[in-house]
N, C-alpha and C positions, 0 to 999 in steps of 0.2 A: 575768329573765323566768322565772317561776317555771312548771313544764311538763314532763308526762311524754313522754319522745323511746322508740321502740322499742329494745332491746336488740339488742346485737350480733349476737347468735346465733338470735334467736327464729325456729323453722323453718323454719334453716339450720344446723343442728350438722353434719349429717353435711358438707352443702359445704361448710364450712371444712372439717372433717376431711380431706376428698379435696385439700385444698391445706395441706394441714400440712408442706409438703416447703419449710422456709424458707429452707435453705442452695443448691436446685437452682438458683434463678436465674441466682447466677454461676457455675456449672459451668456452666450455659447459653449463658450472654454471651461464656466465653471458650474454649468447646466443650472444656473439659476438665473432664470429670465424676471427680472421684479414688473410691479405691474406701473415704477413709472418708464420706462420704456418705454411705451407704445407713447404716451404723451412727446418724449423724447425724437421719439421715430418719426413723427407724423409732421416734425419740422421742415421745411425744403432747407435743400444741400445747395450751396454756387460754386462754380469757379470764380475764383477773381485772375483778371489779370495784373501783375504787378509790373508795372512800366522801369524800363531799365534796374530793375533789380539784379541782372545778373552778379555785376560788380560789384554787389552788398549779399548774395546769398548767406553767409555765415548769419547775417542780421536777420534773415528771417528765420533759419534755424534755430536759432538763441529762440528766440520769439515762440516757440515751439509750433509753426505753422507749418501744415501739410504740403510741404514743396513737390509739387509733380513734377516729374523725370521728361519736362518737355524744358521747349526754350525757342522762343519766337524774336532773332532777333536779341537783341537787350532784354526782353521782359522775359518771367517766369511765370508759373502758375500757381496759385493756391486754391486749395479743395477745403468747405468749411461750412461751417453754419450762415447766419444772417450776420450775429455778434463777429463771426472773422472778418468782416469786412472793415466793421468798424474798429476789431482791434488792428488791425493793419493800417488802417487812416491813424491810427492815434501813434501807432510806431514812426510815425513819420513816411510812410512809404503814400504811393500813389497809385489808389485801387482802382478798379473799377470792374464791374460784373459783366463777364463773359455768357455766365451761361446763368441760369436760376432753372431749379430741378426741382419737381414736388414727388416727394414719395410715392409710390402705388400703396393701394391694399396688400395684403399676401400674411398668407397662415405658413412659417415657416417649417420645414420636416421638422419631426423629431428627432433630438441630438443625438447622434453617436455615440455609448457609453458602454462603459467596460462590463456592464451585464446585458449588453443588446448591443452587440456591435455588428454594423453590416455585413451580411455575406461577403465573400469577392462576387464579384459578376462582372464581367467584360463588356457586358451592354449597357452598366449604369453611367447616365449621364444627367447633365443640369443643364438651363439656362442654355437651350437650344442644339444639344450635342456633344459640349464640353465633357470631357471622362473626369470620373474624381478620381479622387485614390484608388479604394480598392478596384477602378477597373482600369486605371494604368497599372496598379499591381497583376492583376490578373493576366492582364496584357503580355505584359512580361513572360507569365508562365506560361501561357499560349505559346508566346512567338519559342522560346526555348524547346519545347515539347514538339514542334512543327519541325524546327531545323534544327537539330540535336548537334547535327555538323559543323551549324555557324553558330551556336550562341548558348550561354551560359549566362544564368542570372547569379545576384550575390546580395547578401545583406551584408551592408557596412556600420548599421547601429541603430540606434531606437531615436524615438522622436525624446521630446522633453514629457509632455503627458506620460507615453509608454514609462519612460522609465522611471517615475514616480506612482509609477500603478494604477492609473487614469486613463485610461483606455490608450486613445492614442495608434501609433504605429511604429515597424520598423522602415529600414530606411533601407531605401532596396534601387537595384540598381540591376541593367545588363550588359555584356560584354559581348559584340557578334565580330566573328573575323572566320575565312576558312582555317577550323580548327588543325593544327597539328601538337604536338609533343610540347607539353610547356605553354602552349598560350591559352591568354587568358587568367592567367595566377596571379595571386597577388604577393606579385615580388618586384620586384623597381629593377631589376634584370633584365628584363625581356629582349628576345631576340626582335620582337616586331617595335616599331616605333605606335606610339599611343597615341589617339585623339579621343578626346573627352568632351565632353556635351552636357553641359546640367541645365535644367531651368527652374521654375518658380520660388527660388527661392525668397520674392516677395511675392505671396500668395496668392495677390491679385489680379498680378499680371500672368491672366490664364492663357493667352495664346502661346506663351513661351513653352507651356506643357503640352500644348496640344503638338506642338511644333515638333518637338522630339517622342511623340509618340510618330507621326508622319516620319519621321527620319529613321525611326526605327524599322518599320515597316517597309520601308524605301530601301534600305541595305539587305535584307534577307528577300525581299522579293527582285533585287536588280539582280543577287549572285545567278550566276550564268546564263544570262539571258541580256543583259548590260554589262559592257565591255568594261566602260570604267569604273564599274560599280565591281563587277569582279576580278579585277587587278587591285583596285584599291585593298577589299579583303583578303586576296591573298597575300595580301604584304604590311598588314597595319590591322591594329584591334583598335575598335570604335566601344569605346567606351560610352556607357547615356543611364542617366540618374534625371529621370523626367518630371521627378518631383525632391525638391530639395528640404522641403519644408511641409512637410505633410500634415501635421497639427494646425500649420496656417492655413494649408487650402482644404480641410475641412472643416474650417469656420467659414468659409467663401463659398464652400458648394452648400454649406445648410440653410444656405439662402433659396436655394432650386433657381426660380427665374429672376428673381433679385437678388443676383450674390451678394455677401457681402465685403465689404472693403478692405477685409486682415492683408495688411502689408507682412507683421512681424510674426515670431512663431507666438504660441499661447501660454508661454513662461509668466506666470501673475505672480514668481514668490515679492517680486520687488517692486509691485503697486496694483491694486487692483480694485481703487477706487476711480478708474477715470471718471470724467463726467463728458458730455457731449463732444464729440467732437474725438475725445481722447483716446487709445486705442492701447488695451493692456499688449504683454509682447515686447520681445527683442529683436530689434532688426540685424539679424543675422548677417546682410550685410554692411555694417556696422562693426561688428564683434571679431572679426579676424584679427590676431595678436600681430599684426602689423601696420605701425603708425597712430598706432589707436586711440582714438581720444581727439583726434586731429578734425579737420574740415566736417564740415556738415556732418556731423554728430550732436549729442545733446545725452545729459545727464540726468531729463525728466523721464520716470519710466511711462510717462503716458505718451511720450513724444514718437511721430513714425520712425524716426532716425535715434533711438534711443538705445543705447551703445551697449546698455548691459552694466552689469557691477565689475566686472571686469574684463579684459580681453580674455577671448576663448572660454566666457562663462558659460553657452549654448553648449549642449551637446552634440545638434544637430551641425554647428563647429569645428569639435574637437574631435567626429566623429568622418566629416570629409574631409579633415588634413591627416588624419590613419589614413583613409583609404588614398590620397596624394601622396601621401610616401612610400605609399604599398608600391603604386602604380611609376614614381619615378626619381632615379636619384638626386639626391642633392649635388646641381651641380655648381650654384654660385657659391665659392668658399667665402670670397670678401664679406666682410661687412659692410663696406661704405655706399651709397645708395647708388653708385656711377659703377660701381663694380658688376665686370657683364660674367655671364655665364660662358663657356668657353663655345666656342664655333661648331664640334661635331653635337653640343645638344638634341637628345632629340626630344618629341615631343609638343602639340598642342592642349591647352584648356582653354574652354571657350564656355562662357555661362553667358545665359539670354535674361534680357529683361525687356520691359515695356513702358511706356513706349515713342521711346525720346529719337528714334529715327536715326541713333549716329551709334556706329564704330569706335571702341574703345580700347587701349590699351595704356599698361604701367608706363608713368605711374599715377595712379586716379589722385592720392594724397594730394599731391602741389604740381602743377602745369606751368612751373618753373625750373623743377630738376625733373633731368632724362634720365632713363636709363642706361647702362652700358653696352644696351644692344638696341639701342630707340630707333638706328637706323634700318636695323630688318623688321621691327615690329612694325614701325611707320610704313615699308613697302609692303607689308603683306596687309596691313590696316586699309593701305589704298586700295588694294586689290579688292579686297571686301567690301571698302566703301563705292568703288566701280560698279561691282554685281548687283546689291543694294539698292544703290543710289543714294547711302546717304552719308556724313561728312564723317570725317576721322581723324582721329588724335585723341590725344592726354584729355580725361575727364574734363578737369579746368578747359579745355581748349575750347571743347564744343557742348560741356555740359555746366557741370561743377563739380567742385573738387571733392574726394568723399575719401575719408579713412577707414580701415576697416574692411576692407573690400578682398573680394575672393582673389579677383584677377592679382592684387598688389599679392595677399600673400603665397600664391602657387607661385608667379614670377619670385616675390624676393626670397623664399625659403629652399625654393629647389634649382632657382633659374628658371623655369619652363616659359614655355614662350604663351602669353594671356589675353585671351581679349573676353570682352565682352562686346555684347551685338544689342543695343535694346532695338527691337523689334515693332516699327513702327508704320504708320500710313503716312508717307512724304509726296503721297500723287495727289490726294485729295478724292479719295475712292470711298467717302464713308465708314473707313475701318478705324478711324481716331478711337484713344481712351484705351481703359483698364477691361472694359467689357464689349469688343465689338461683338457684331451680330458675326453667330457661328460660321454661316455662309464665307464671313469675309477669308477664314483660313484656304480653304482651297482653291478659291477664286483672287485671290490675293497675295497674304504670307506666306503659302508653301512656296507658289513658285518665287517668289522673291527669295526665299534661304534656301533653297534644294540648292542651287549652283552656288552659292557660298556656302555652306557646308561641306559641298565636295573639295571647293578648292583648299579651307582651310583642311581637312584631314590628308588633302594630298600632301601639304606643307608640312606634315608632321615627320616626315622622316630628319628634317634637314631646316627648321626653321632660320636660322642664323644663317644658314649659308645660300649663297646665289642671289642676295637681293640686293 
């Protein structure tokens, strides 16, 4: 699908710059900051653009290079030191520098640690606004405590730190719908059809959290006062986990105004000597026991797309396919990958990332086999890539192919109907990158998702059917 996507960097140079610190994360994760870091730190970050790579993506993964979640056309992006330039000249590829970023100064906060661990606070934020954890968590119990009527928070499981005794978090979530008898359980039963909502699951991509903290706030303040807002909740529970990966975006906010770059969570048992450039951590989307192993993946554990020792080694994992089968029955029985889920399914998952500007749905694996229901996912794909504005189809189509992935396995384990949204600037508004400026969320991204988010939950009753 032939289409200009926004560039990595476009009026966001400087905020990557303030997160060019690529080695802090695992000093972070394992509270031992050594002192050659700063020597490390003090290198400038590039993009490169990589001229018609799309067609050899696999080859830059192999290669274990920082493939950004954009795509210009043919070419793709890599994020790197000086040295990736030239190891990517020497792979045979054809580089050339986009952007050149010099590190700021910056003293960054003190870690997070399981004997000093932050309060909750509802007003903590970094890097211009952005909420971390504890005040999305807090958030949650706010908004619960306000409208006891619409909503109900839940913990579905512990991050990977927590659950090895390392400070860490749990892994929390809220459910808002006008409460009656029965809703909001966690039972794959339910009389209401479900939409679900997750984001950061790669940690860096912080607008996706902000986005579903807005949409949360959006749904308890439209009830009765917004017509379609309160129809929708009287007839469907909106499920939203606005952090997926909490141990990653607490390596991204101990950056304050220069996050830092944690794509994966902070799981170090299986390498945790990176050196520049390398990034301990499992990319979580990566690690879903579906297909796994497959397209853009990598077996180095210093690699962004670095798949884990096994599928569904993450807890943070094994820990949102419990809460997807709490929330909905299995309804694809086939095994074969063209095998659809039956027609009254009901049900949306929709997980956000950043910030590739396009519309996604199953199956991410190979954008050469459809699914058995490609036909309604494709019409509702367009619908959202309408609201949007930007392109849609099978990963391979408009991105690249990725195994591992959320959306493949919600779709191929229960049938549910999956997309993913990465969340991106396709006007040319200055909002490009992993770090826009805070301002760009309300002046920009919310209104771009508020109307597809509504129409994707309104789809939830009935996705397969009427498209």
């Amino acid at each position: 699908m032939a289409r200009r996507l926004p560039l990595p960097i476009s009026g966001v140079a400087a905020a990557i710059a303030a997160a060019a610190v690529l080695l802090l994360p695992q000093a972070v994760a394992t509270n031992n900051v050594a002192a050659s870091e700063s020597t490390q730190a003090s290198q400038p970050t590039f993009v490169y653009r990589v001229t018609g790579a799309s067609a050899n993506a696999e080859k830059l993964f192999a290669y274990g290079f920082d493939v950004l979640e954009e795509r210009d056309g043919n070419d793709l992006f890599v994020l790197g030191s000086a040295a990736e330039g030239d190891r990517l000249r020497a792979a045979g590829f054809t580089a050339s520098t986009e952007t050149a970023m010099n590190p700021p100064s910056w003293a960054p906060p003190k870690p997070r640690s399981a004997n000093n661990p932050t309060a909750a606070d509802a007003g903590e934020t970094y890097y211009g606004g952005y909420h971390t954890v504890n005040a999305q968590y807090a958030h949650l119990d706010q908004v619960a405590q306000a409208h006891p009527d619409l909503a109900t928070t839940f913990t579905y499981g512990q991050s990977w730190l927590k659950s090895k005794g390392k400070a860490g978090y749990d892994l929390k979530g809220i459910c808002i719908t006008k409460k009656q008898a029965g809703d909001c359980a966690l039972n794959p039963n339910s009389a209401k059809p479900r939409f679900f909502l997750m984001a950061q699951i790669h940690a860096r991509e912080i607008t996706t959290g902000d986005v579903a903290y807005r949409w949360i706030d959006y749904l308890v303040n439209g009830y009765g006062t917004d017509s379609t807002i309160t129809a929708l909740l009287n007839s469907t529970e909106m499920w939203v986990v606005p952090i997926a990966n909490p141990d990653g975006v607490d390596i991204v906010q101990q950056g304050g105004d220069s996050p830092n770059l944690q794509r994966k969570n902070a799981d170090n048992a299986n390498g945790s000597n990176c050196g520049f450039g390398g990034q301990i951590g499992v990319d979580l989307n990566r690690n879903y026991n579906t297909h796994f192993g497959g397209a853009s993946t990598s077996t180095d554990p210093c690699s962004e797309v670095y798949k884990g020792p096994a599928a569904d080694s993450e807890i943070e994992n094994t820990s949102m396919e419990k809460l997807f089968r709490n929330l909905w029955p299995a309804r694809r029985t086939g095994t074969g990958v063209t095998d659809p889920a039956p027609a009254d399914t009901k049900g949306i998952m929709m997980t956000m990332h950043s910030d590739g500007s396009v519309v996604i749905f199953p199956w991410d694996y190979s954008s050469t086999v459809h699914t058995g229901n490609d036909a309604s996912l494709r019409a509702i794909g367009k619908q959202l890539g309408s609201l949007t504005g930007y392109p849609y189809g099978q990963a391979g189509q408009v991105l690249y192919n990725a195994s591992g992935s959320t959306d493949d396995w919600s779709y191929d384990k229960l049938g549910v109907a999956s997309f993913t949204i990465e969340v991106g600037d396709n006007a040319g508004r200055g909002c490009s990158g992993f770090l826009p400026k805070y301002s760009c969320q309300s002046s920009f991204f919310w209104p771009k998702m508020q109307p597809a988010l509504v129409y994707a939950a309104q789809q939830a009753k009935a996705p397969y059917q009427n498209h």
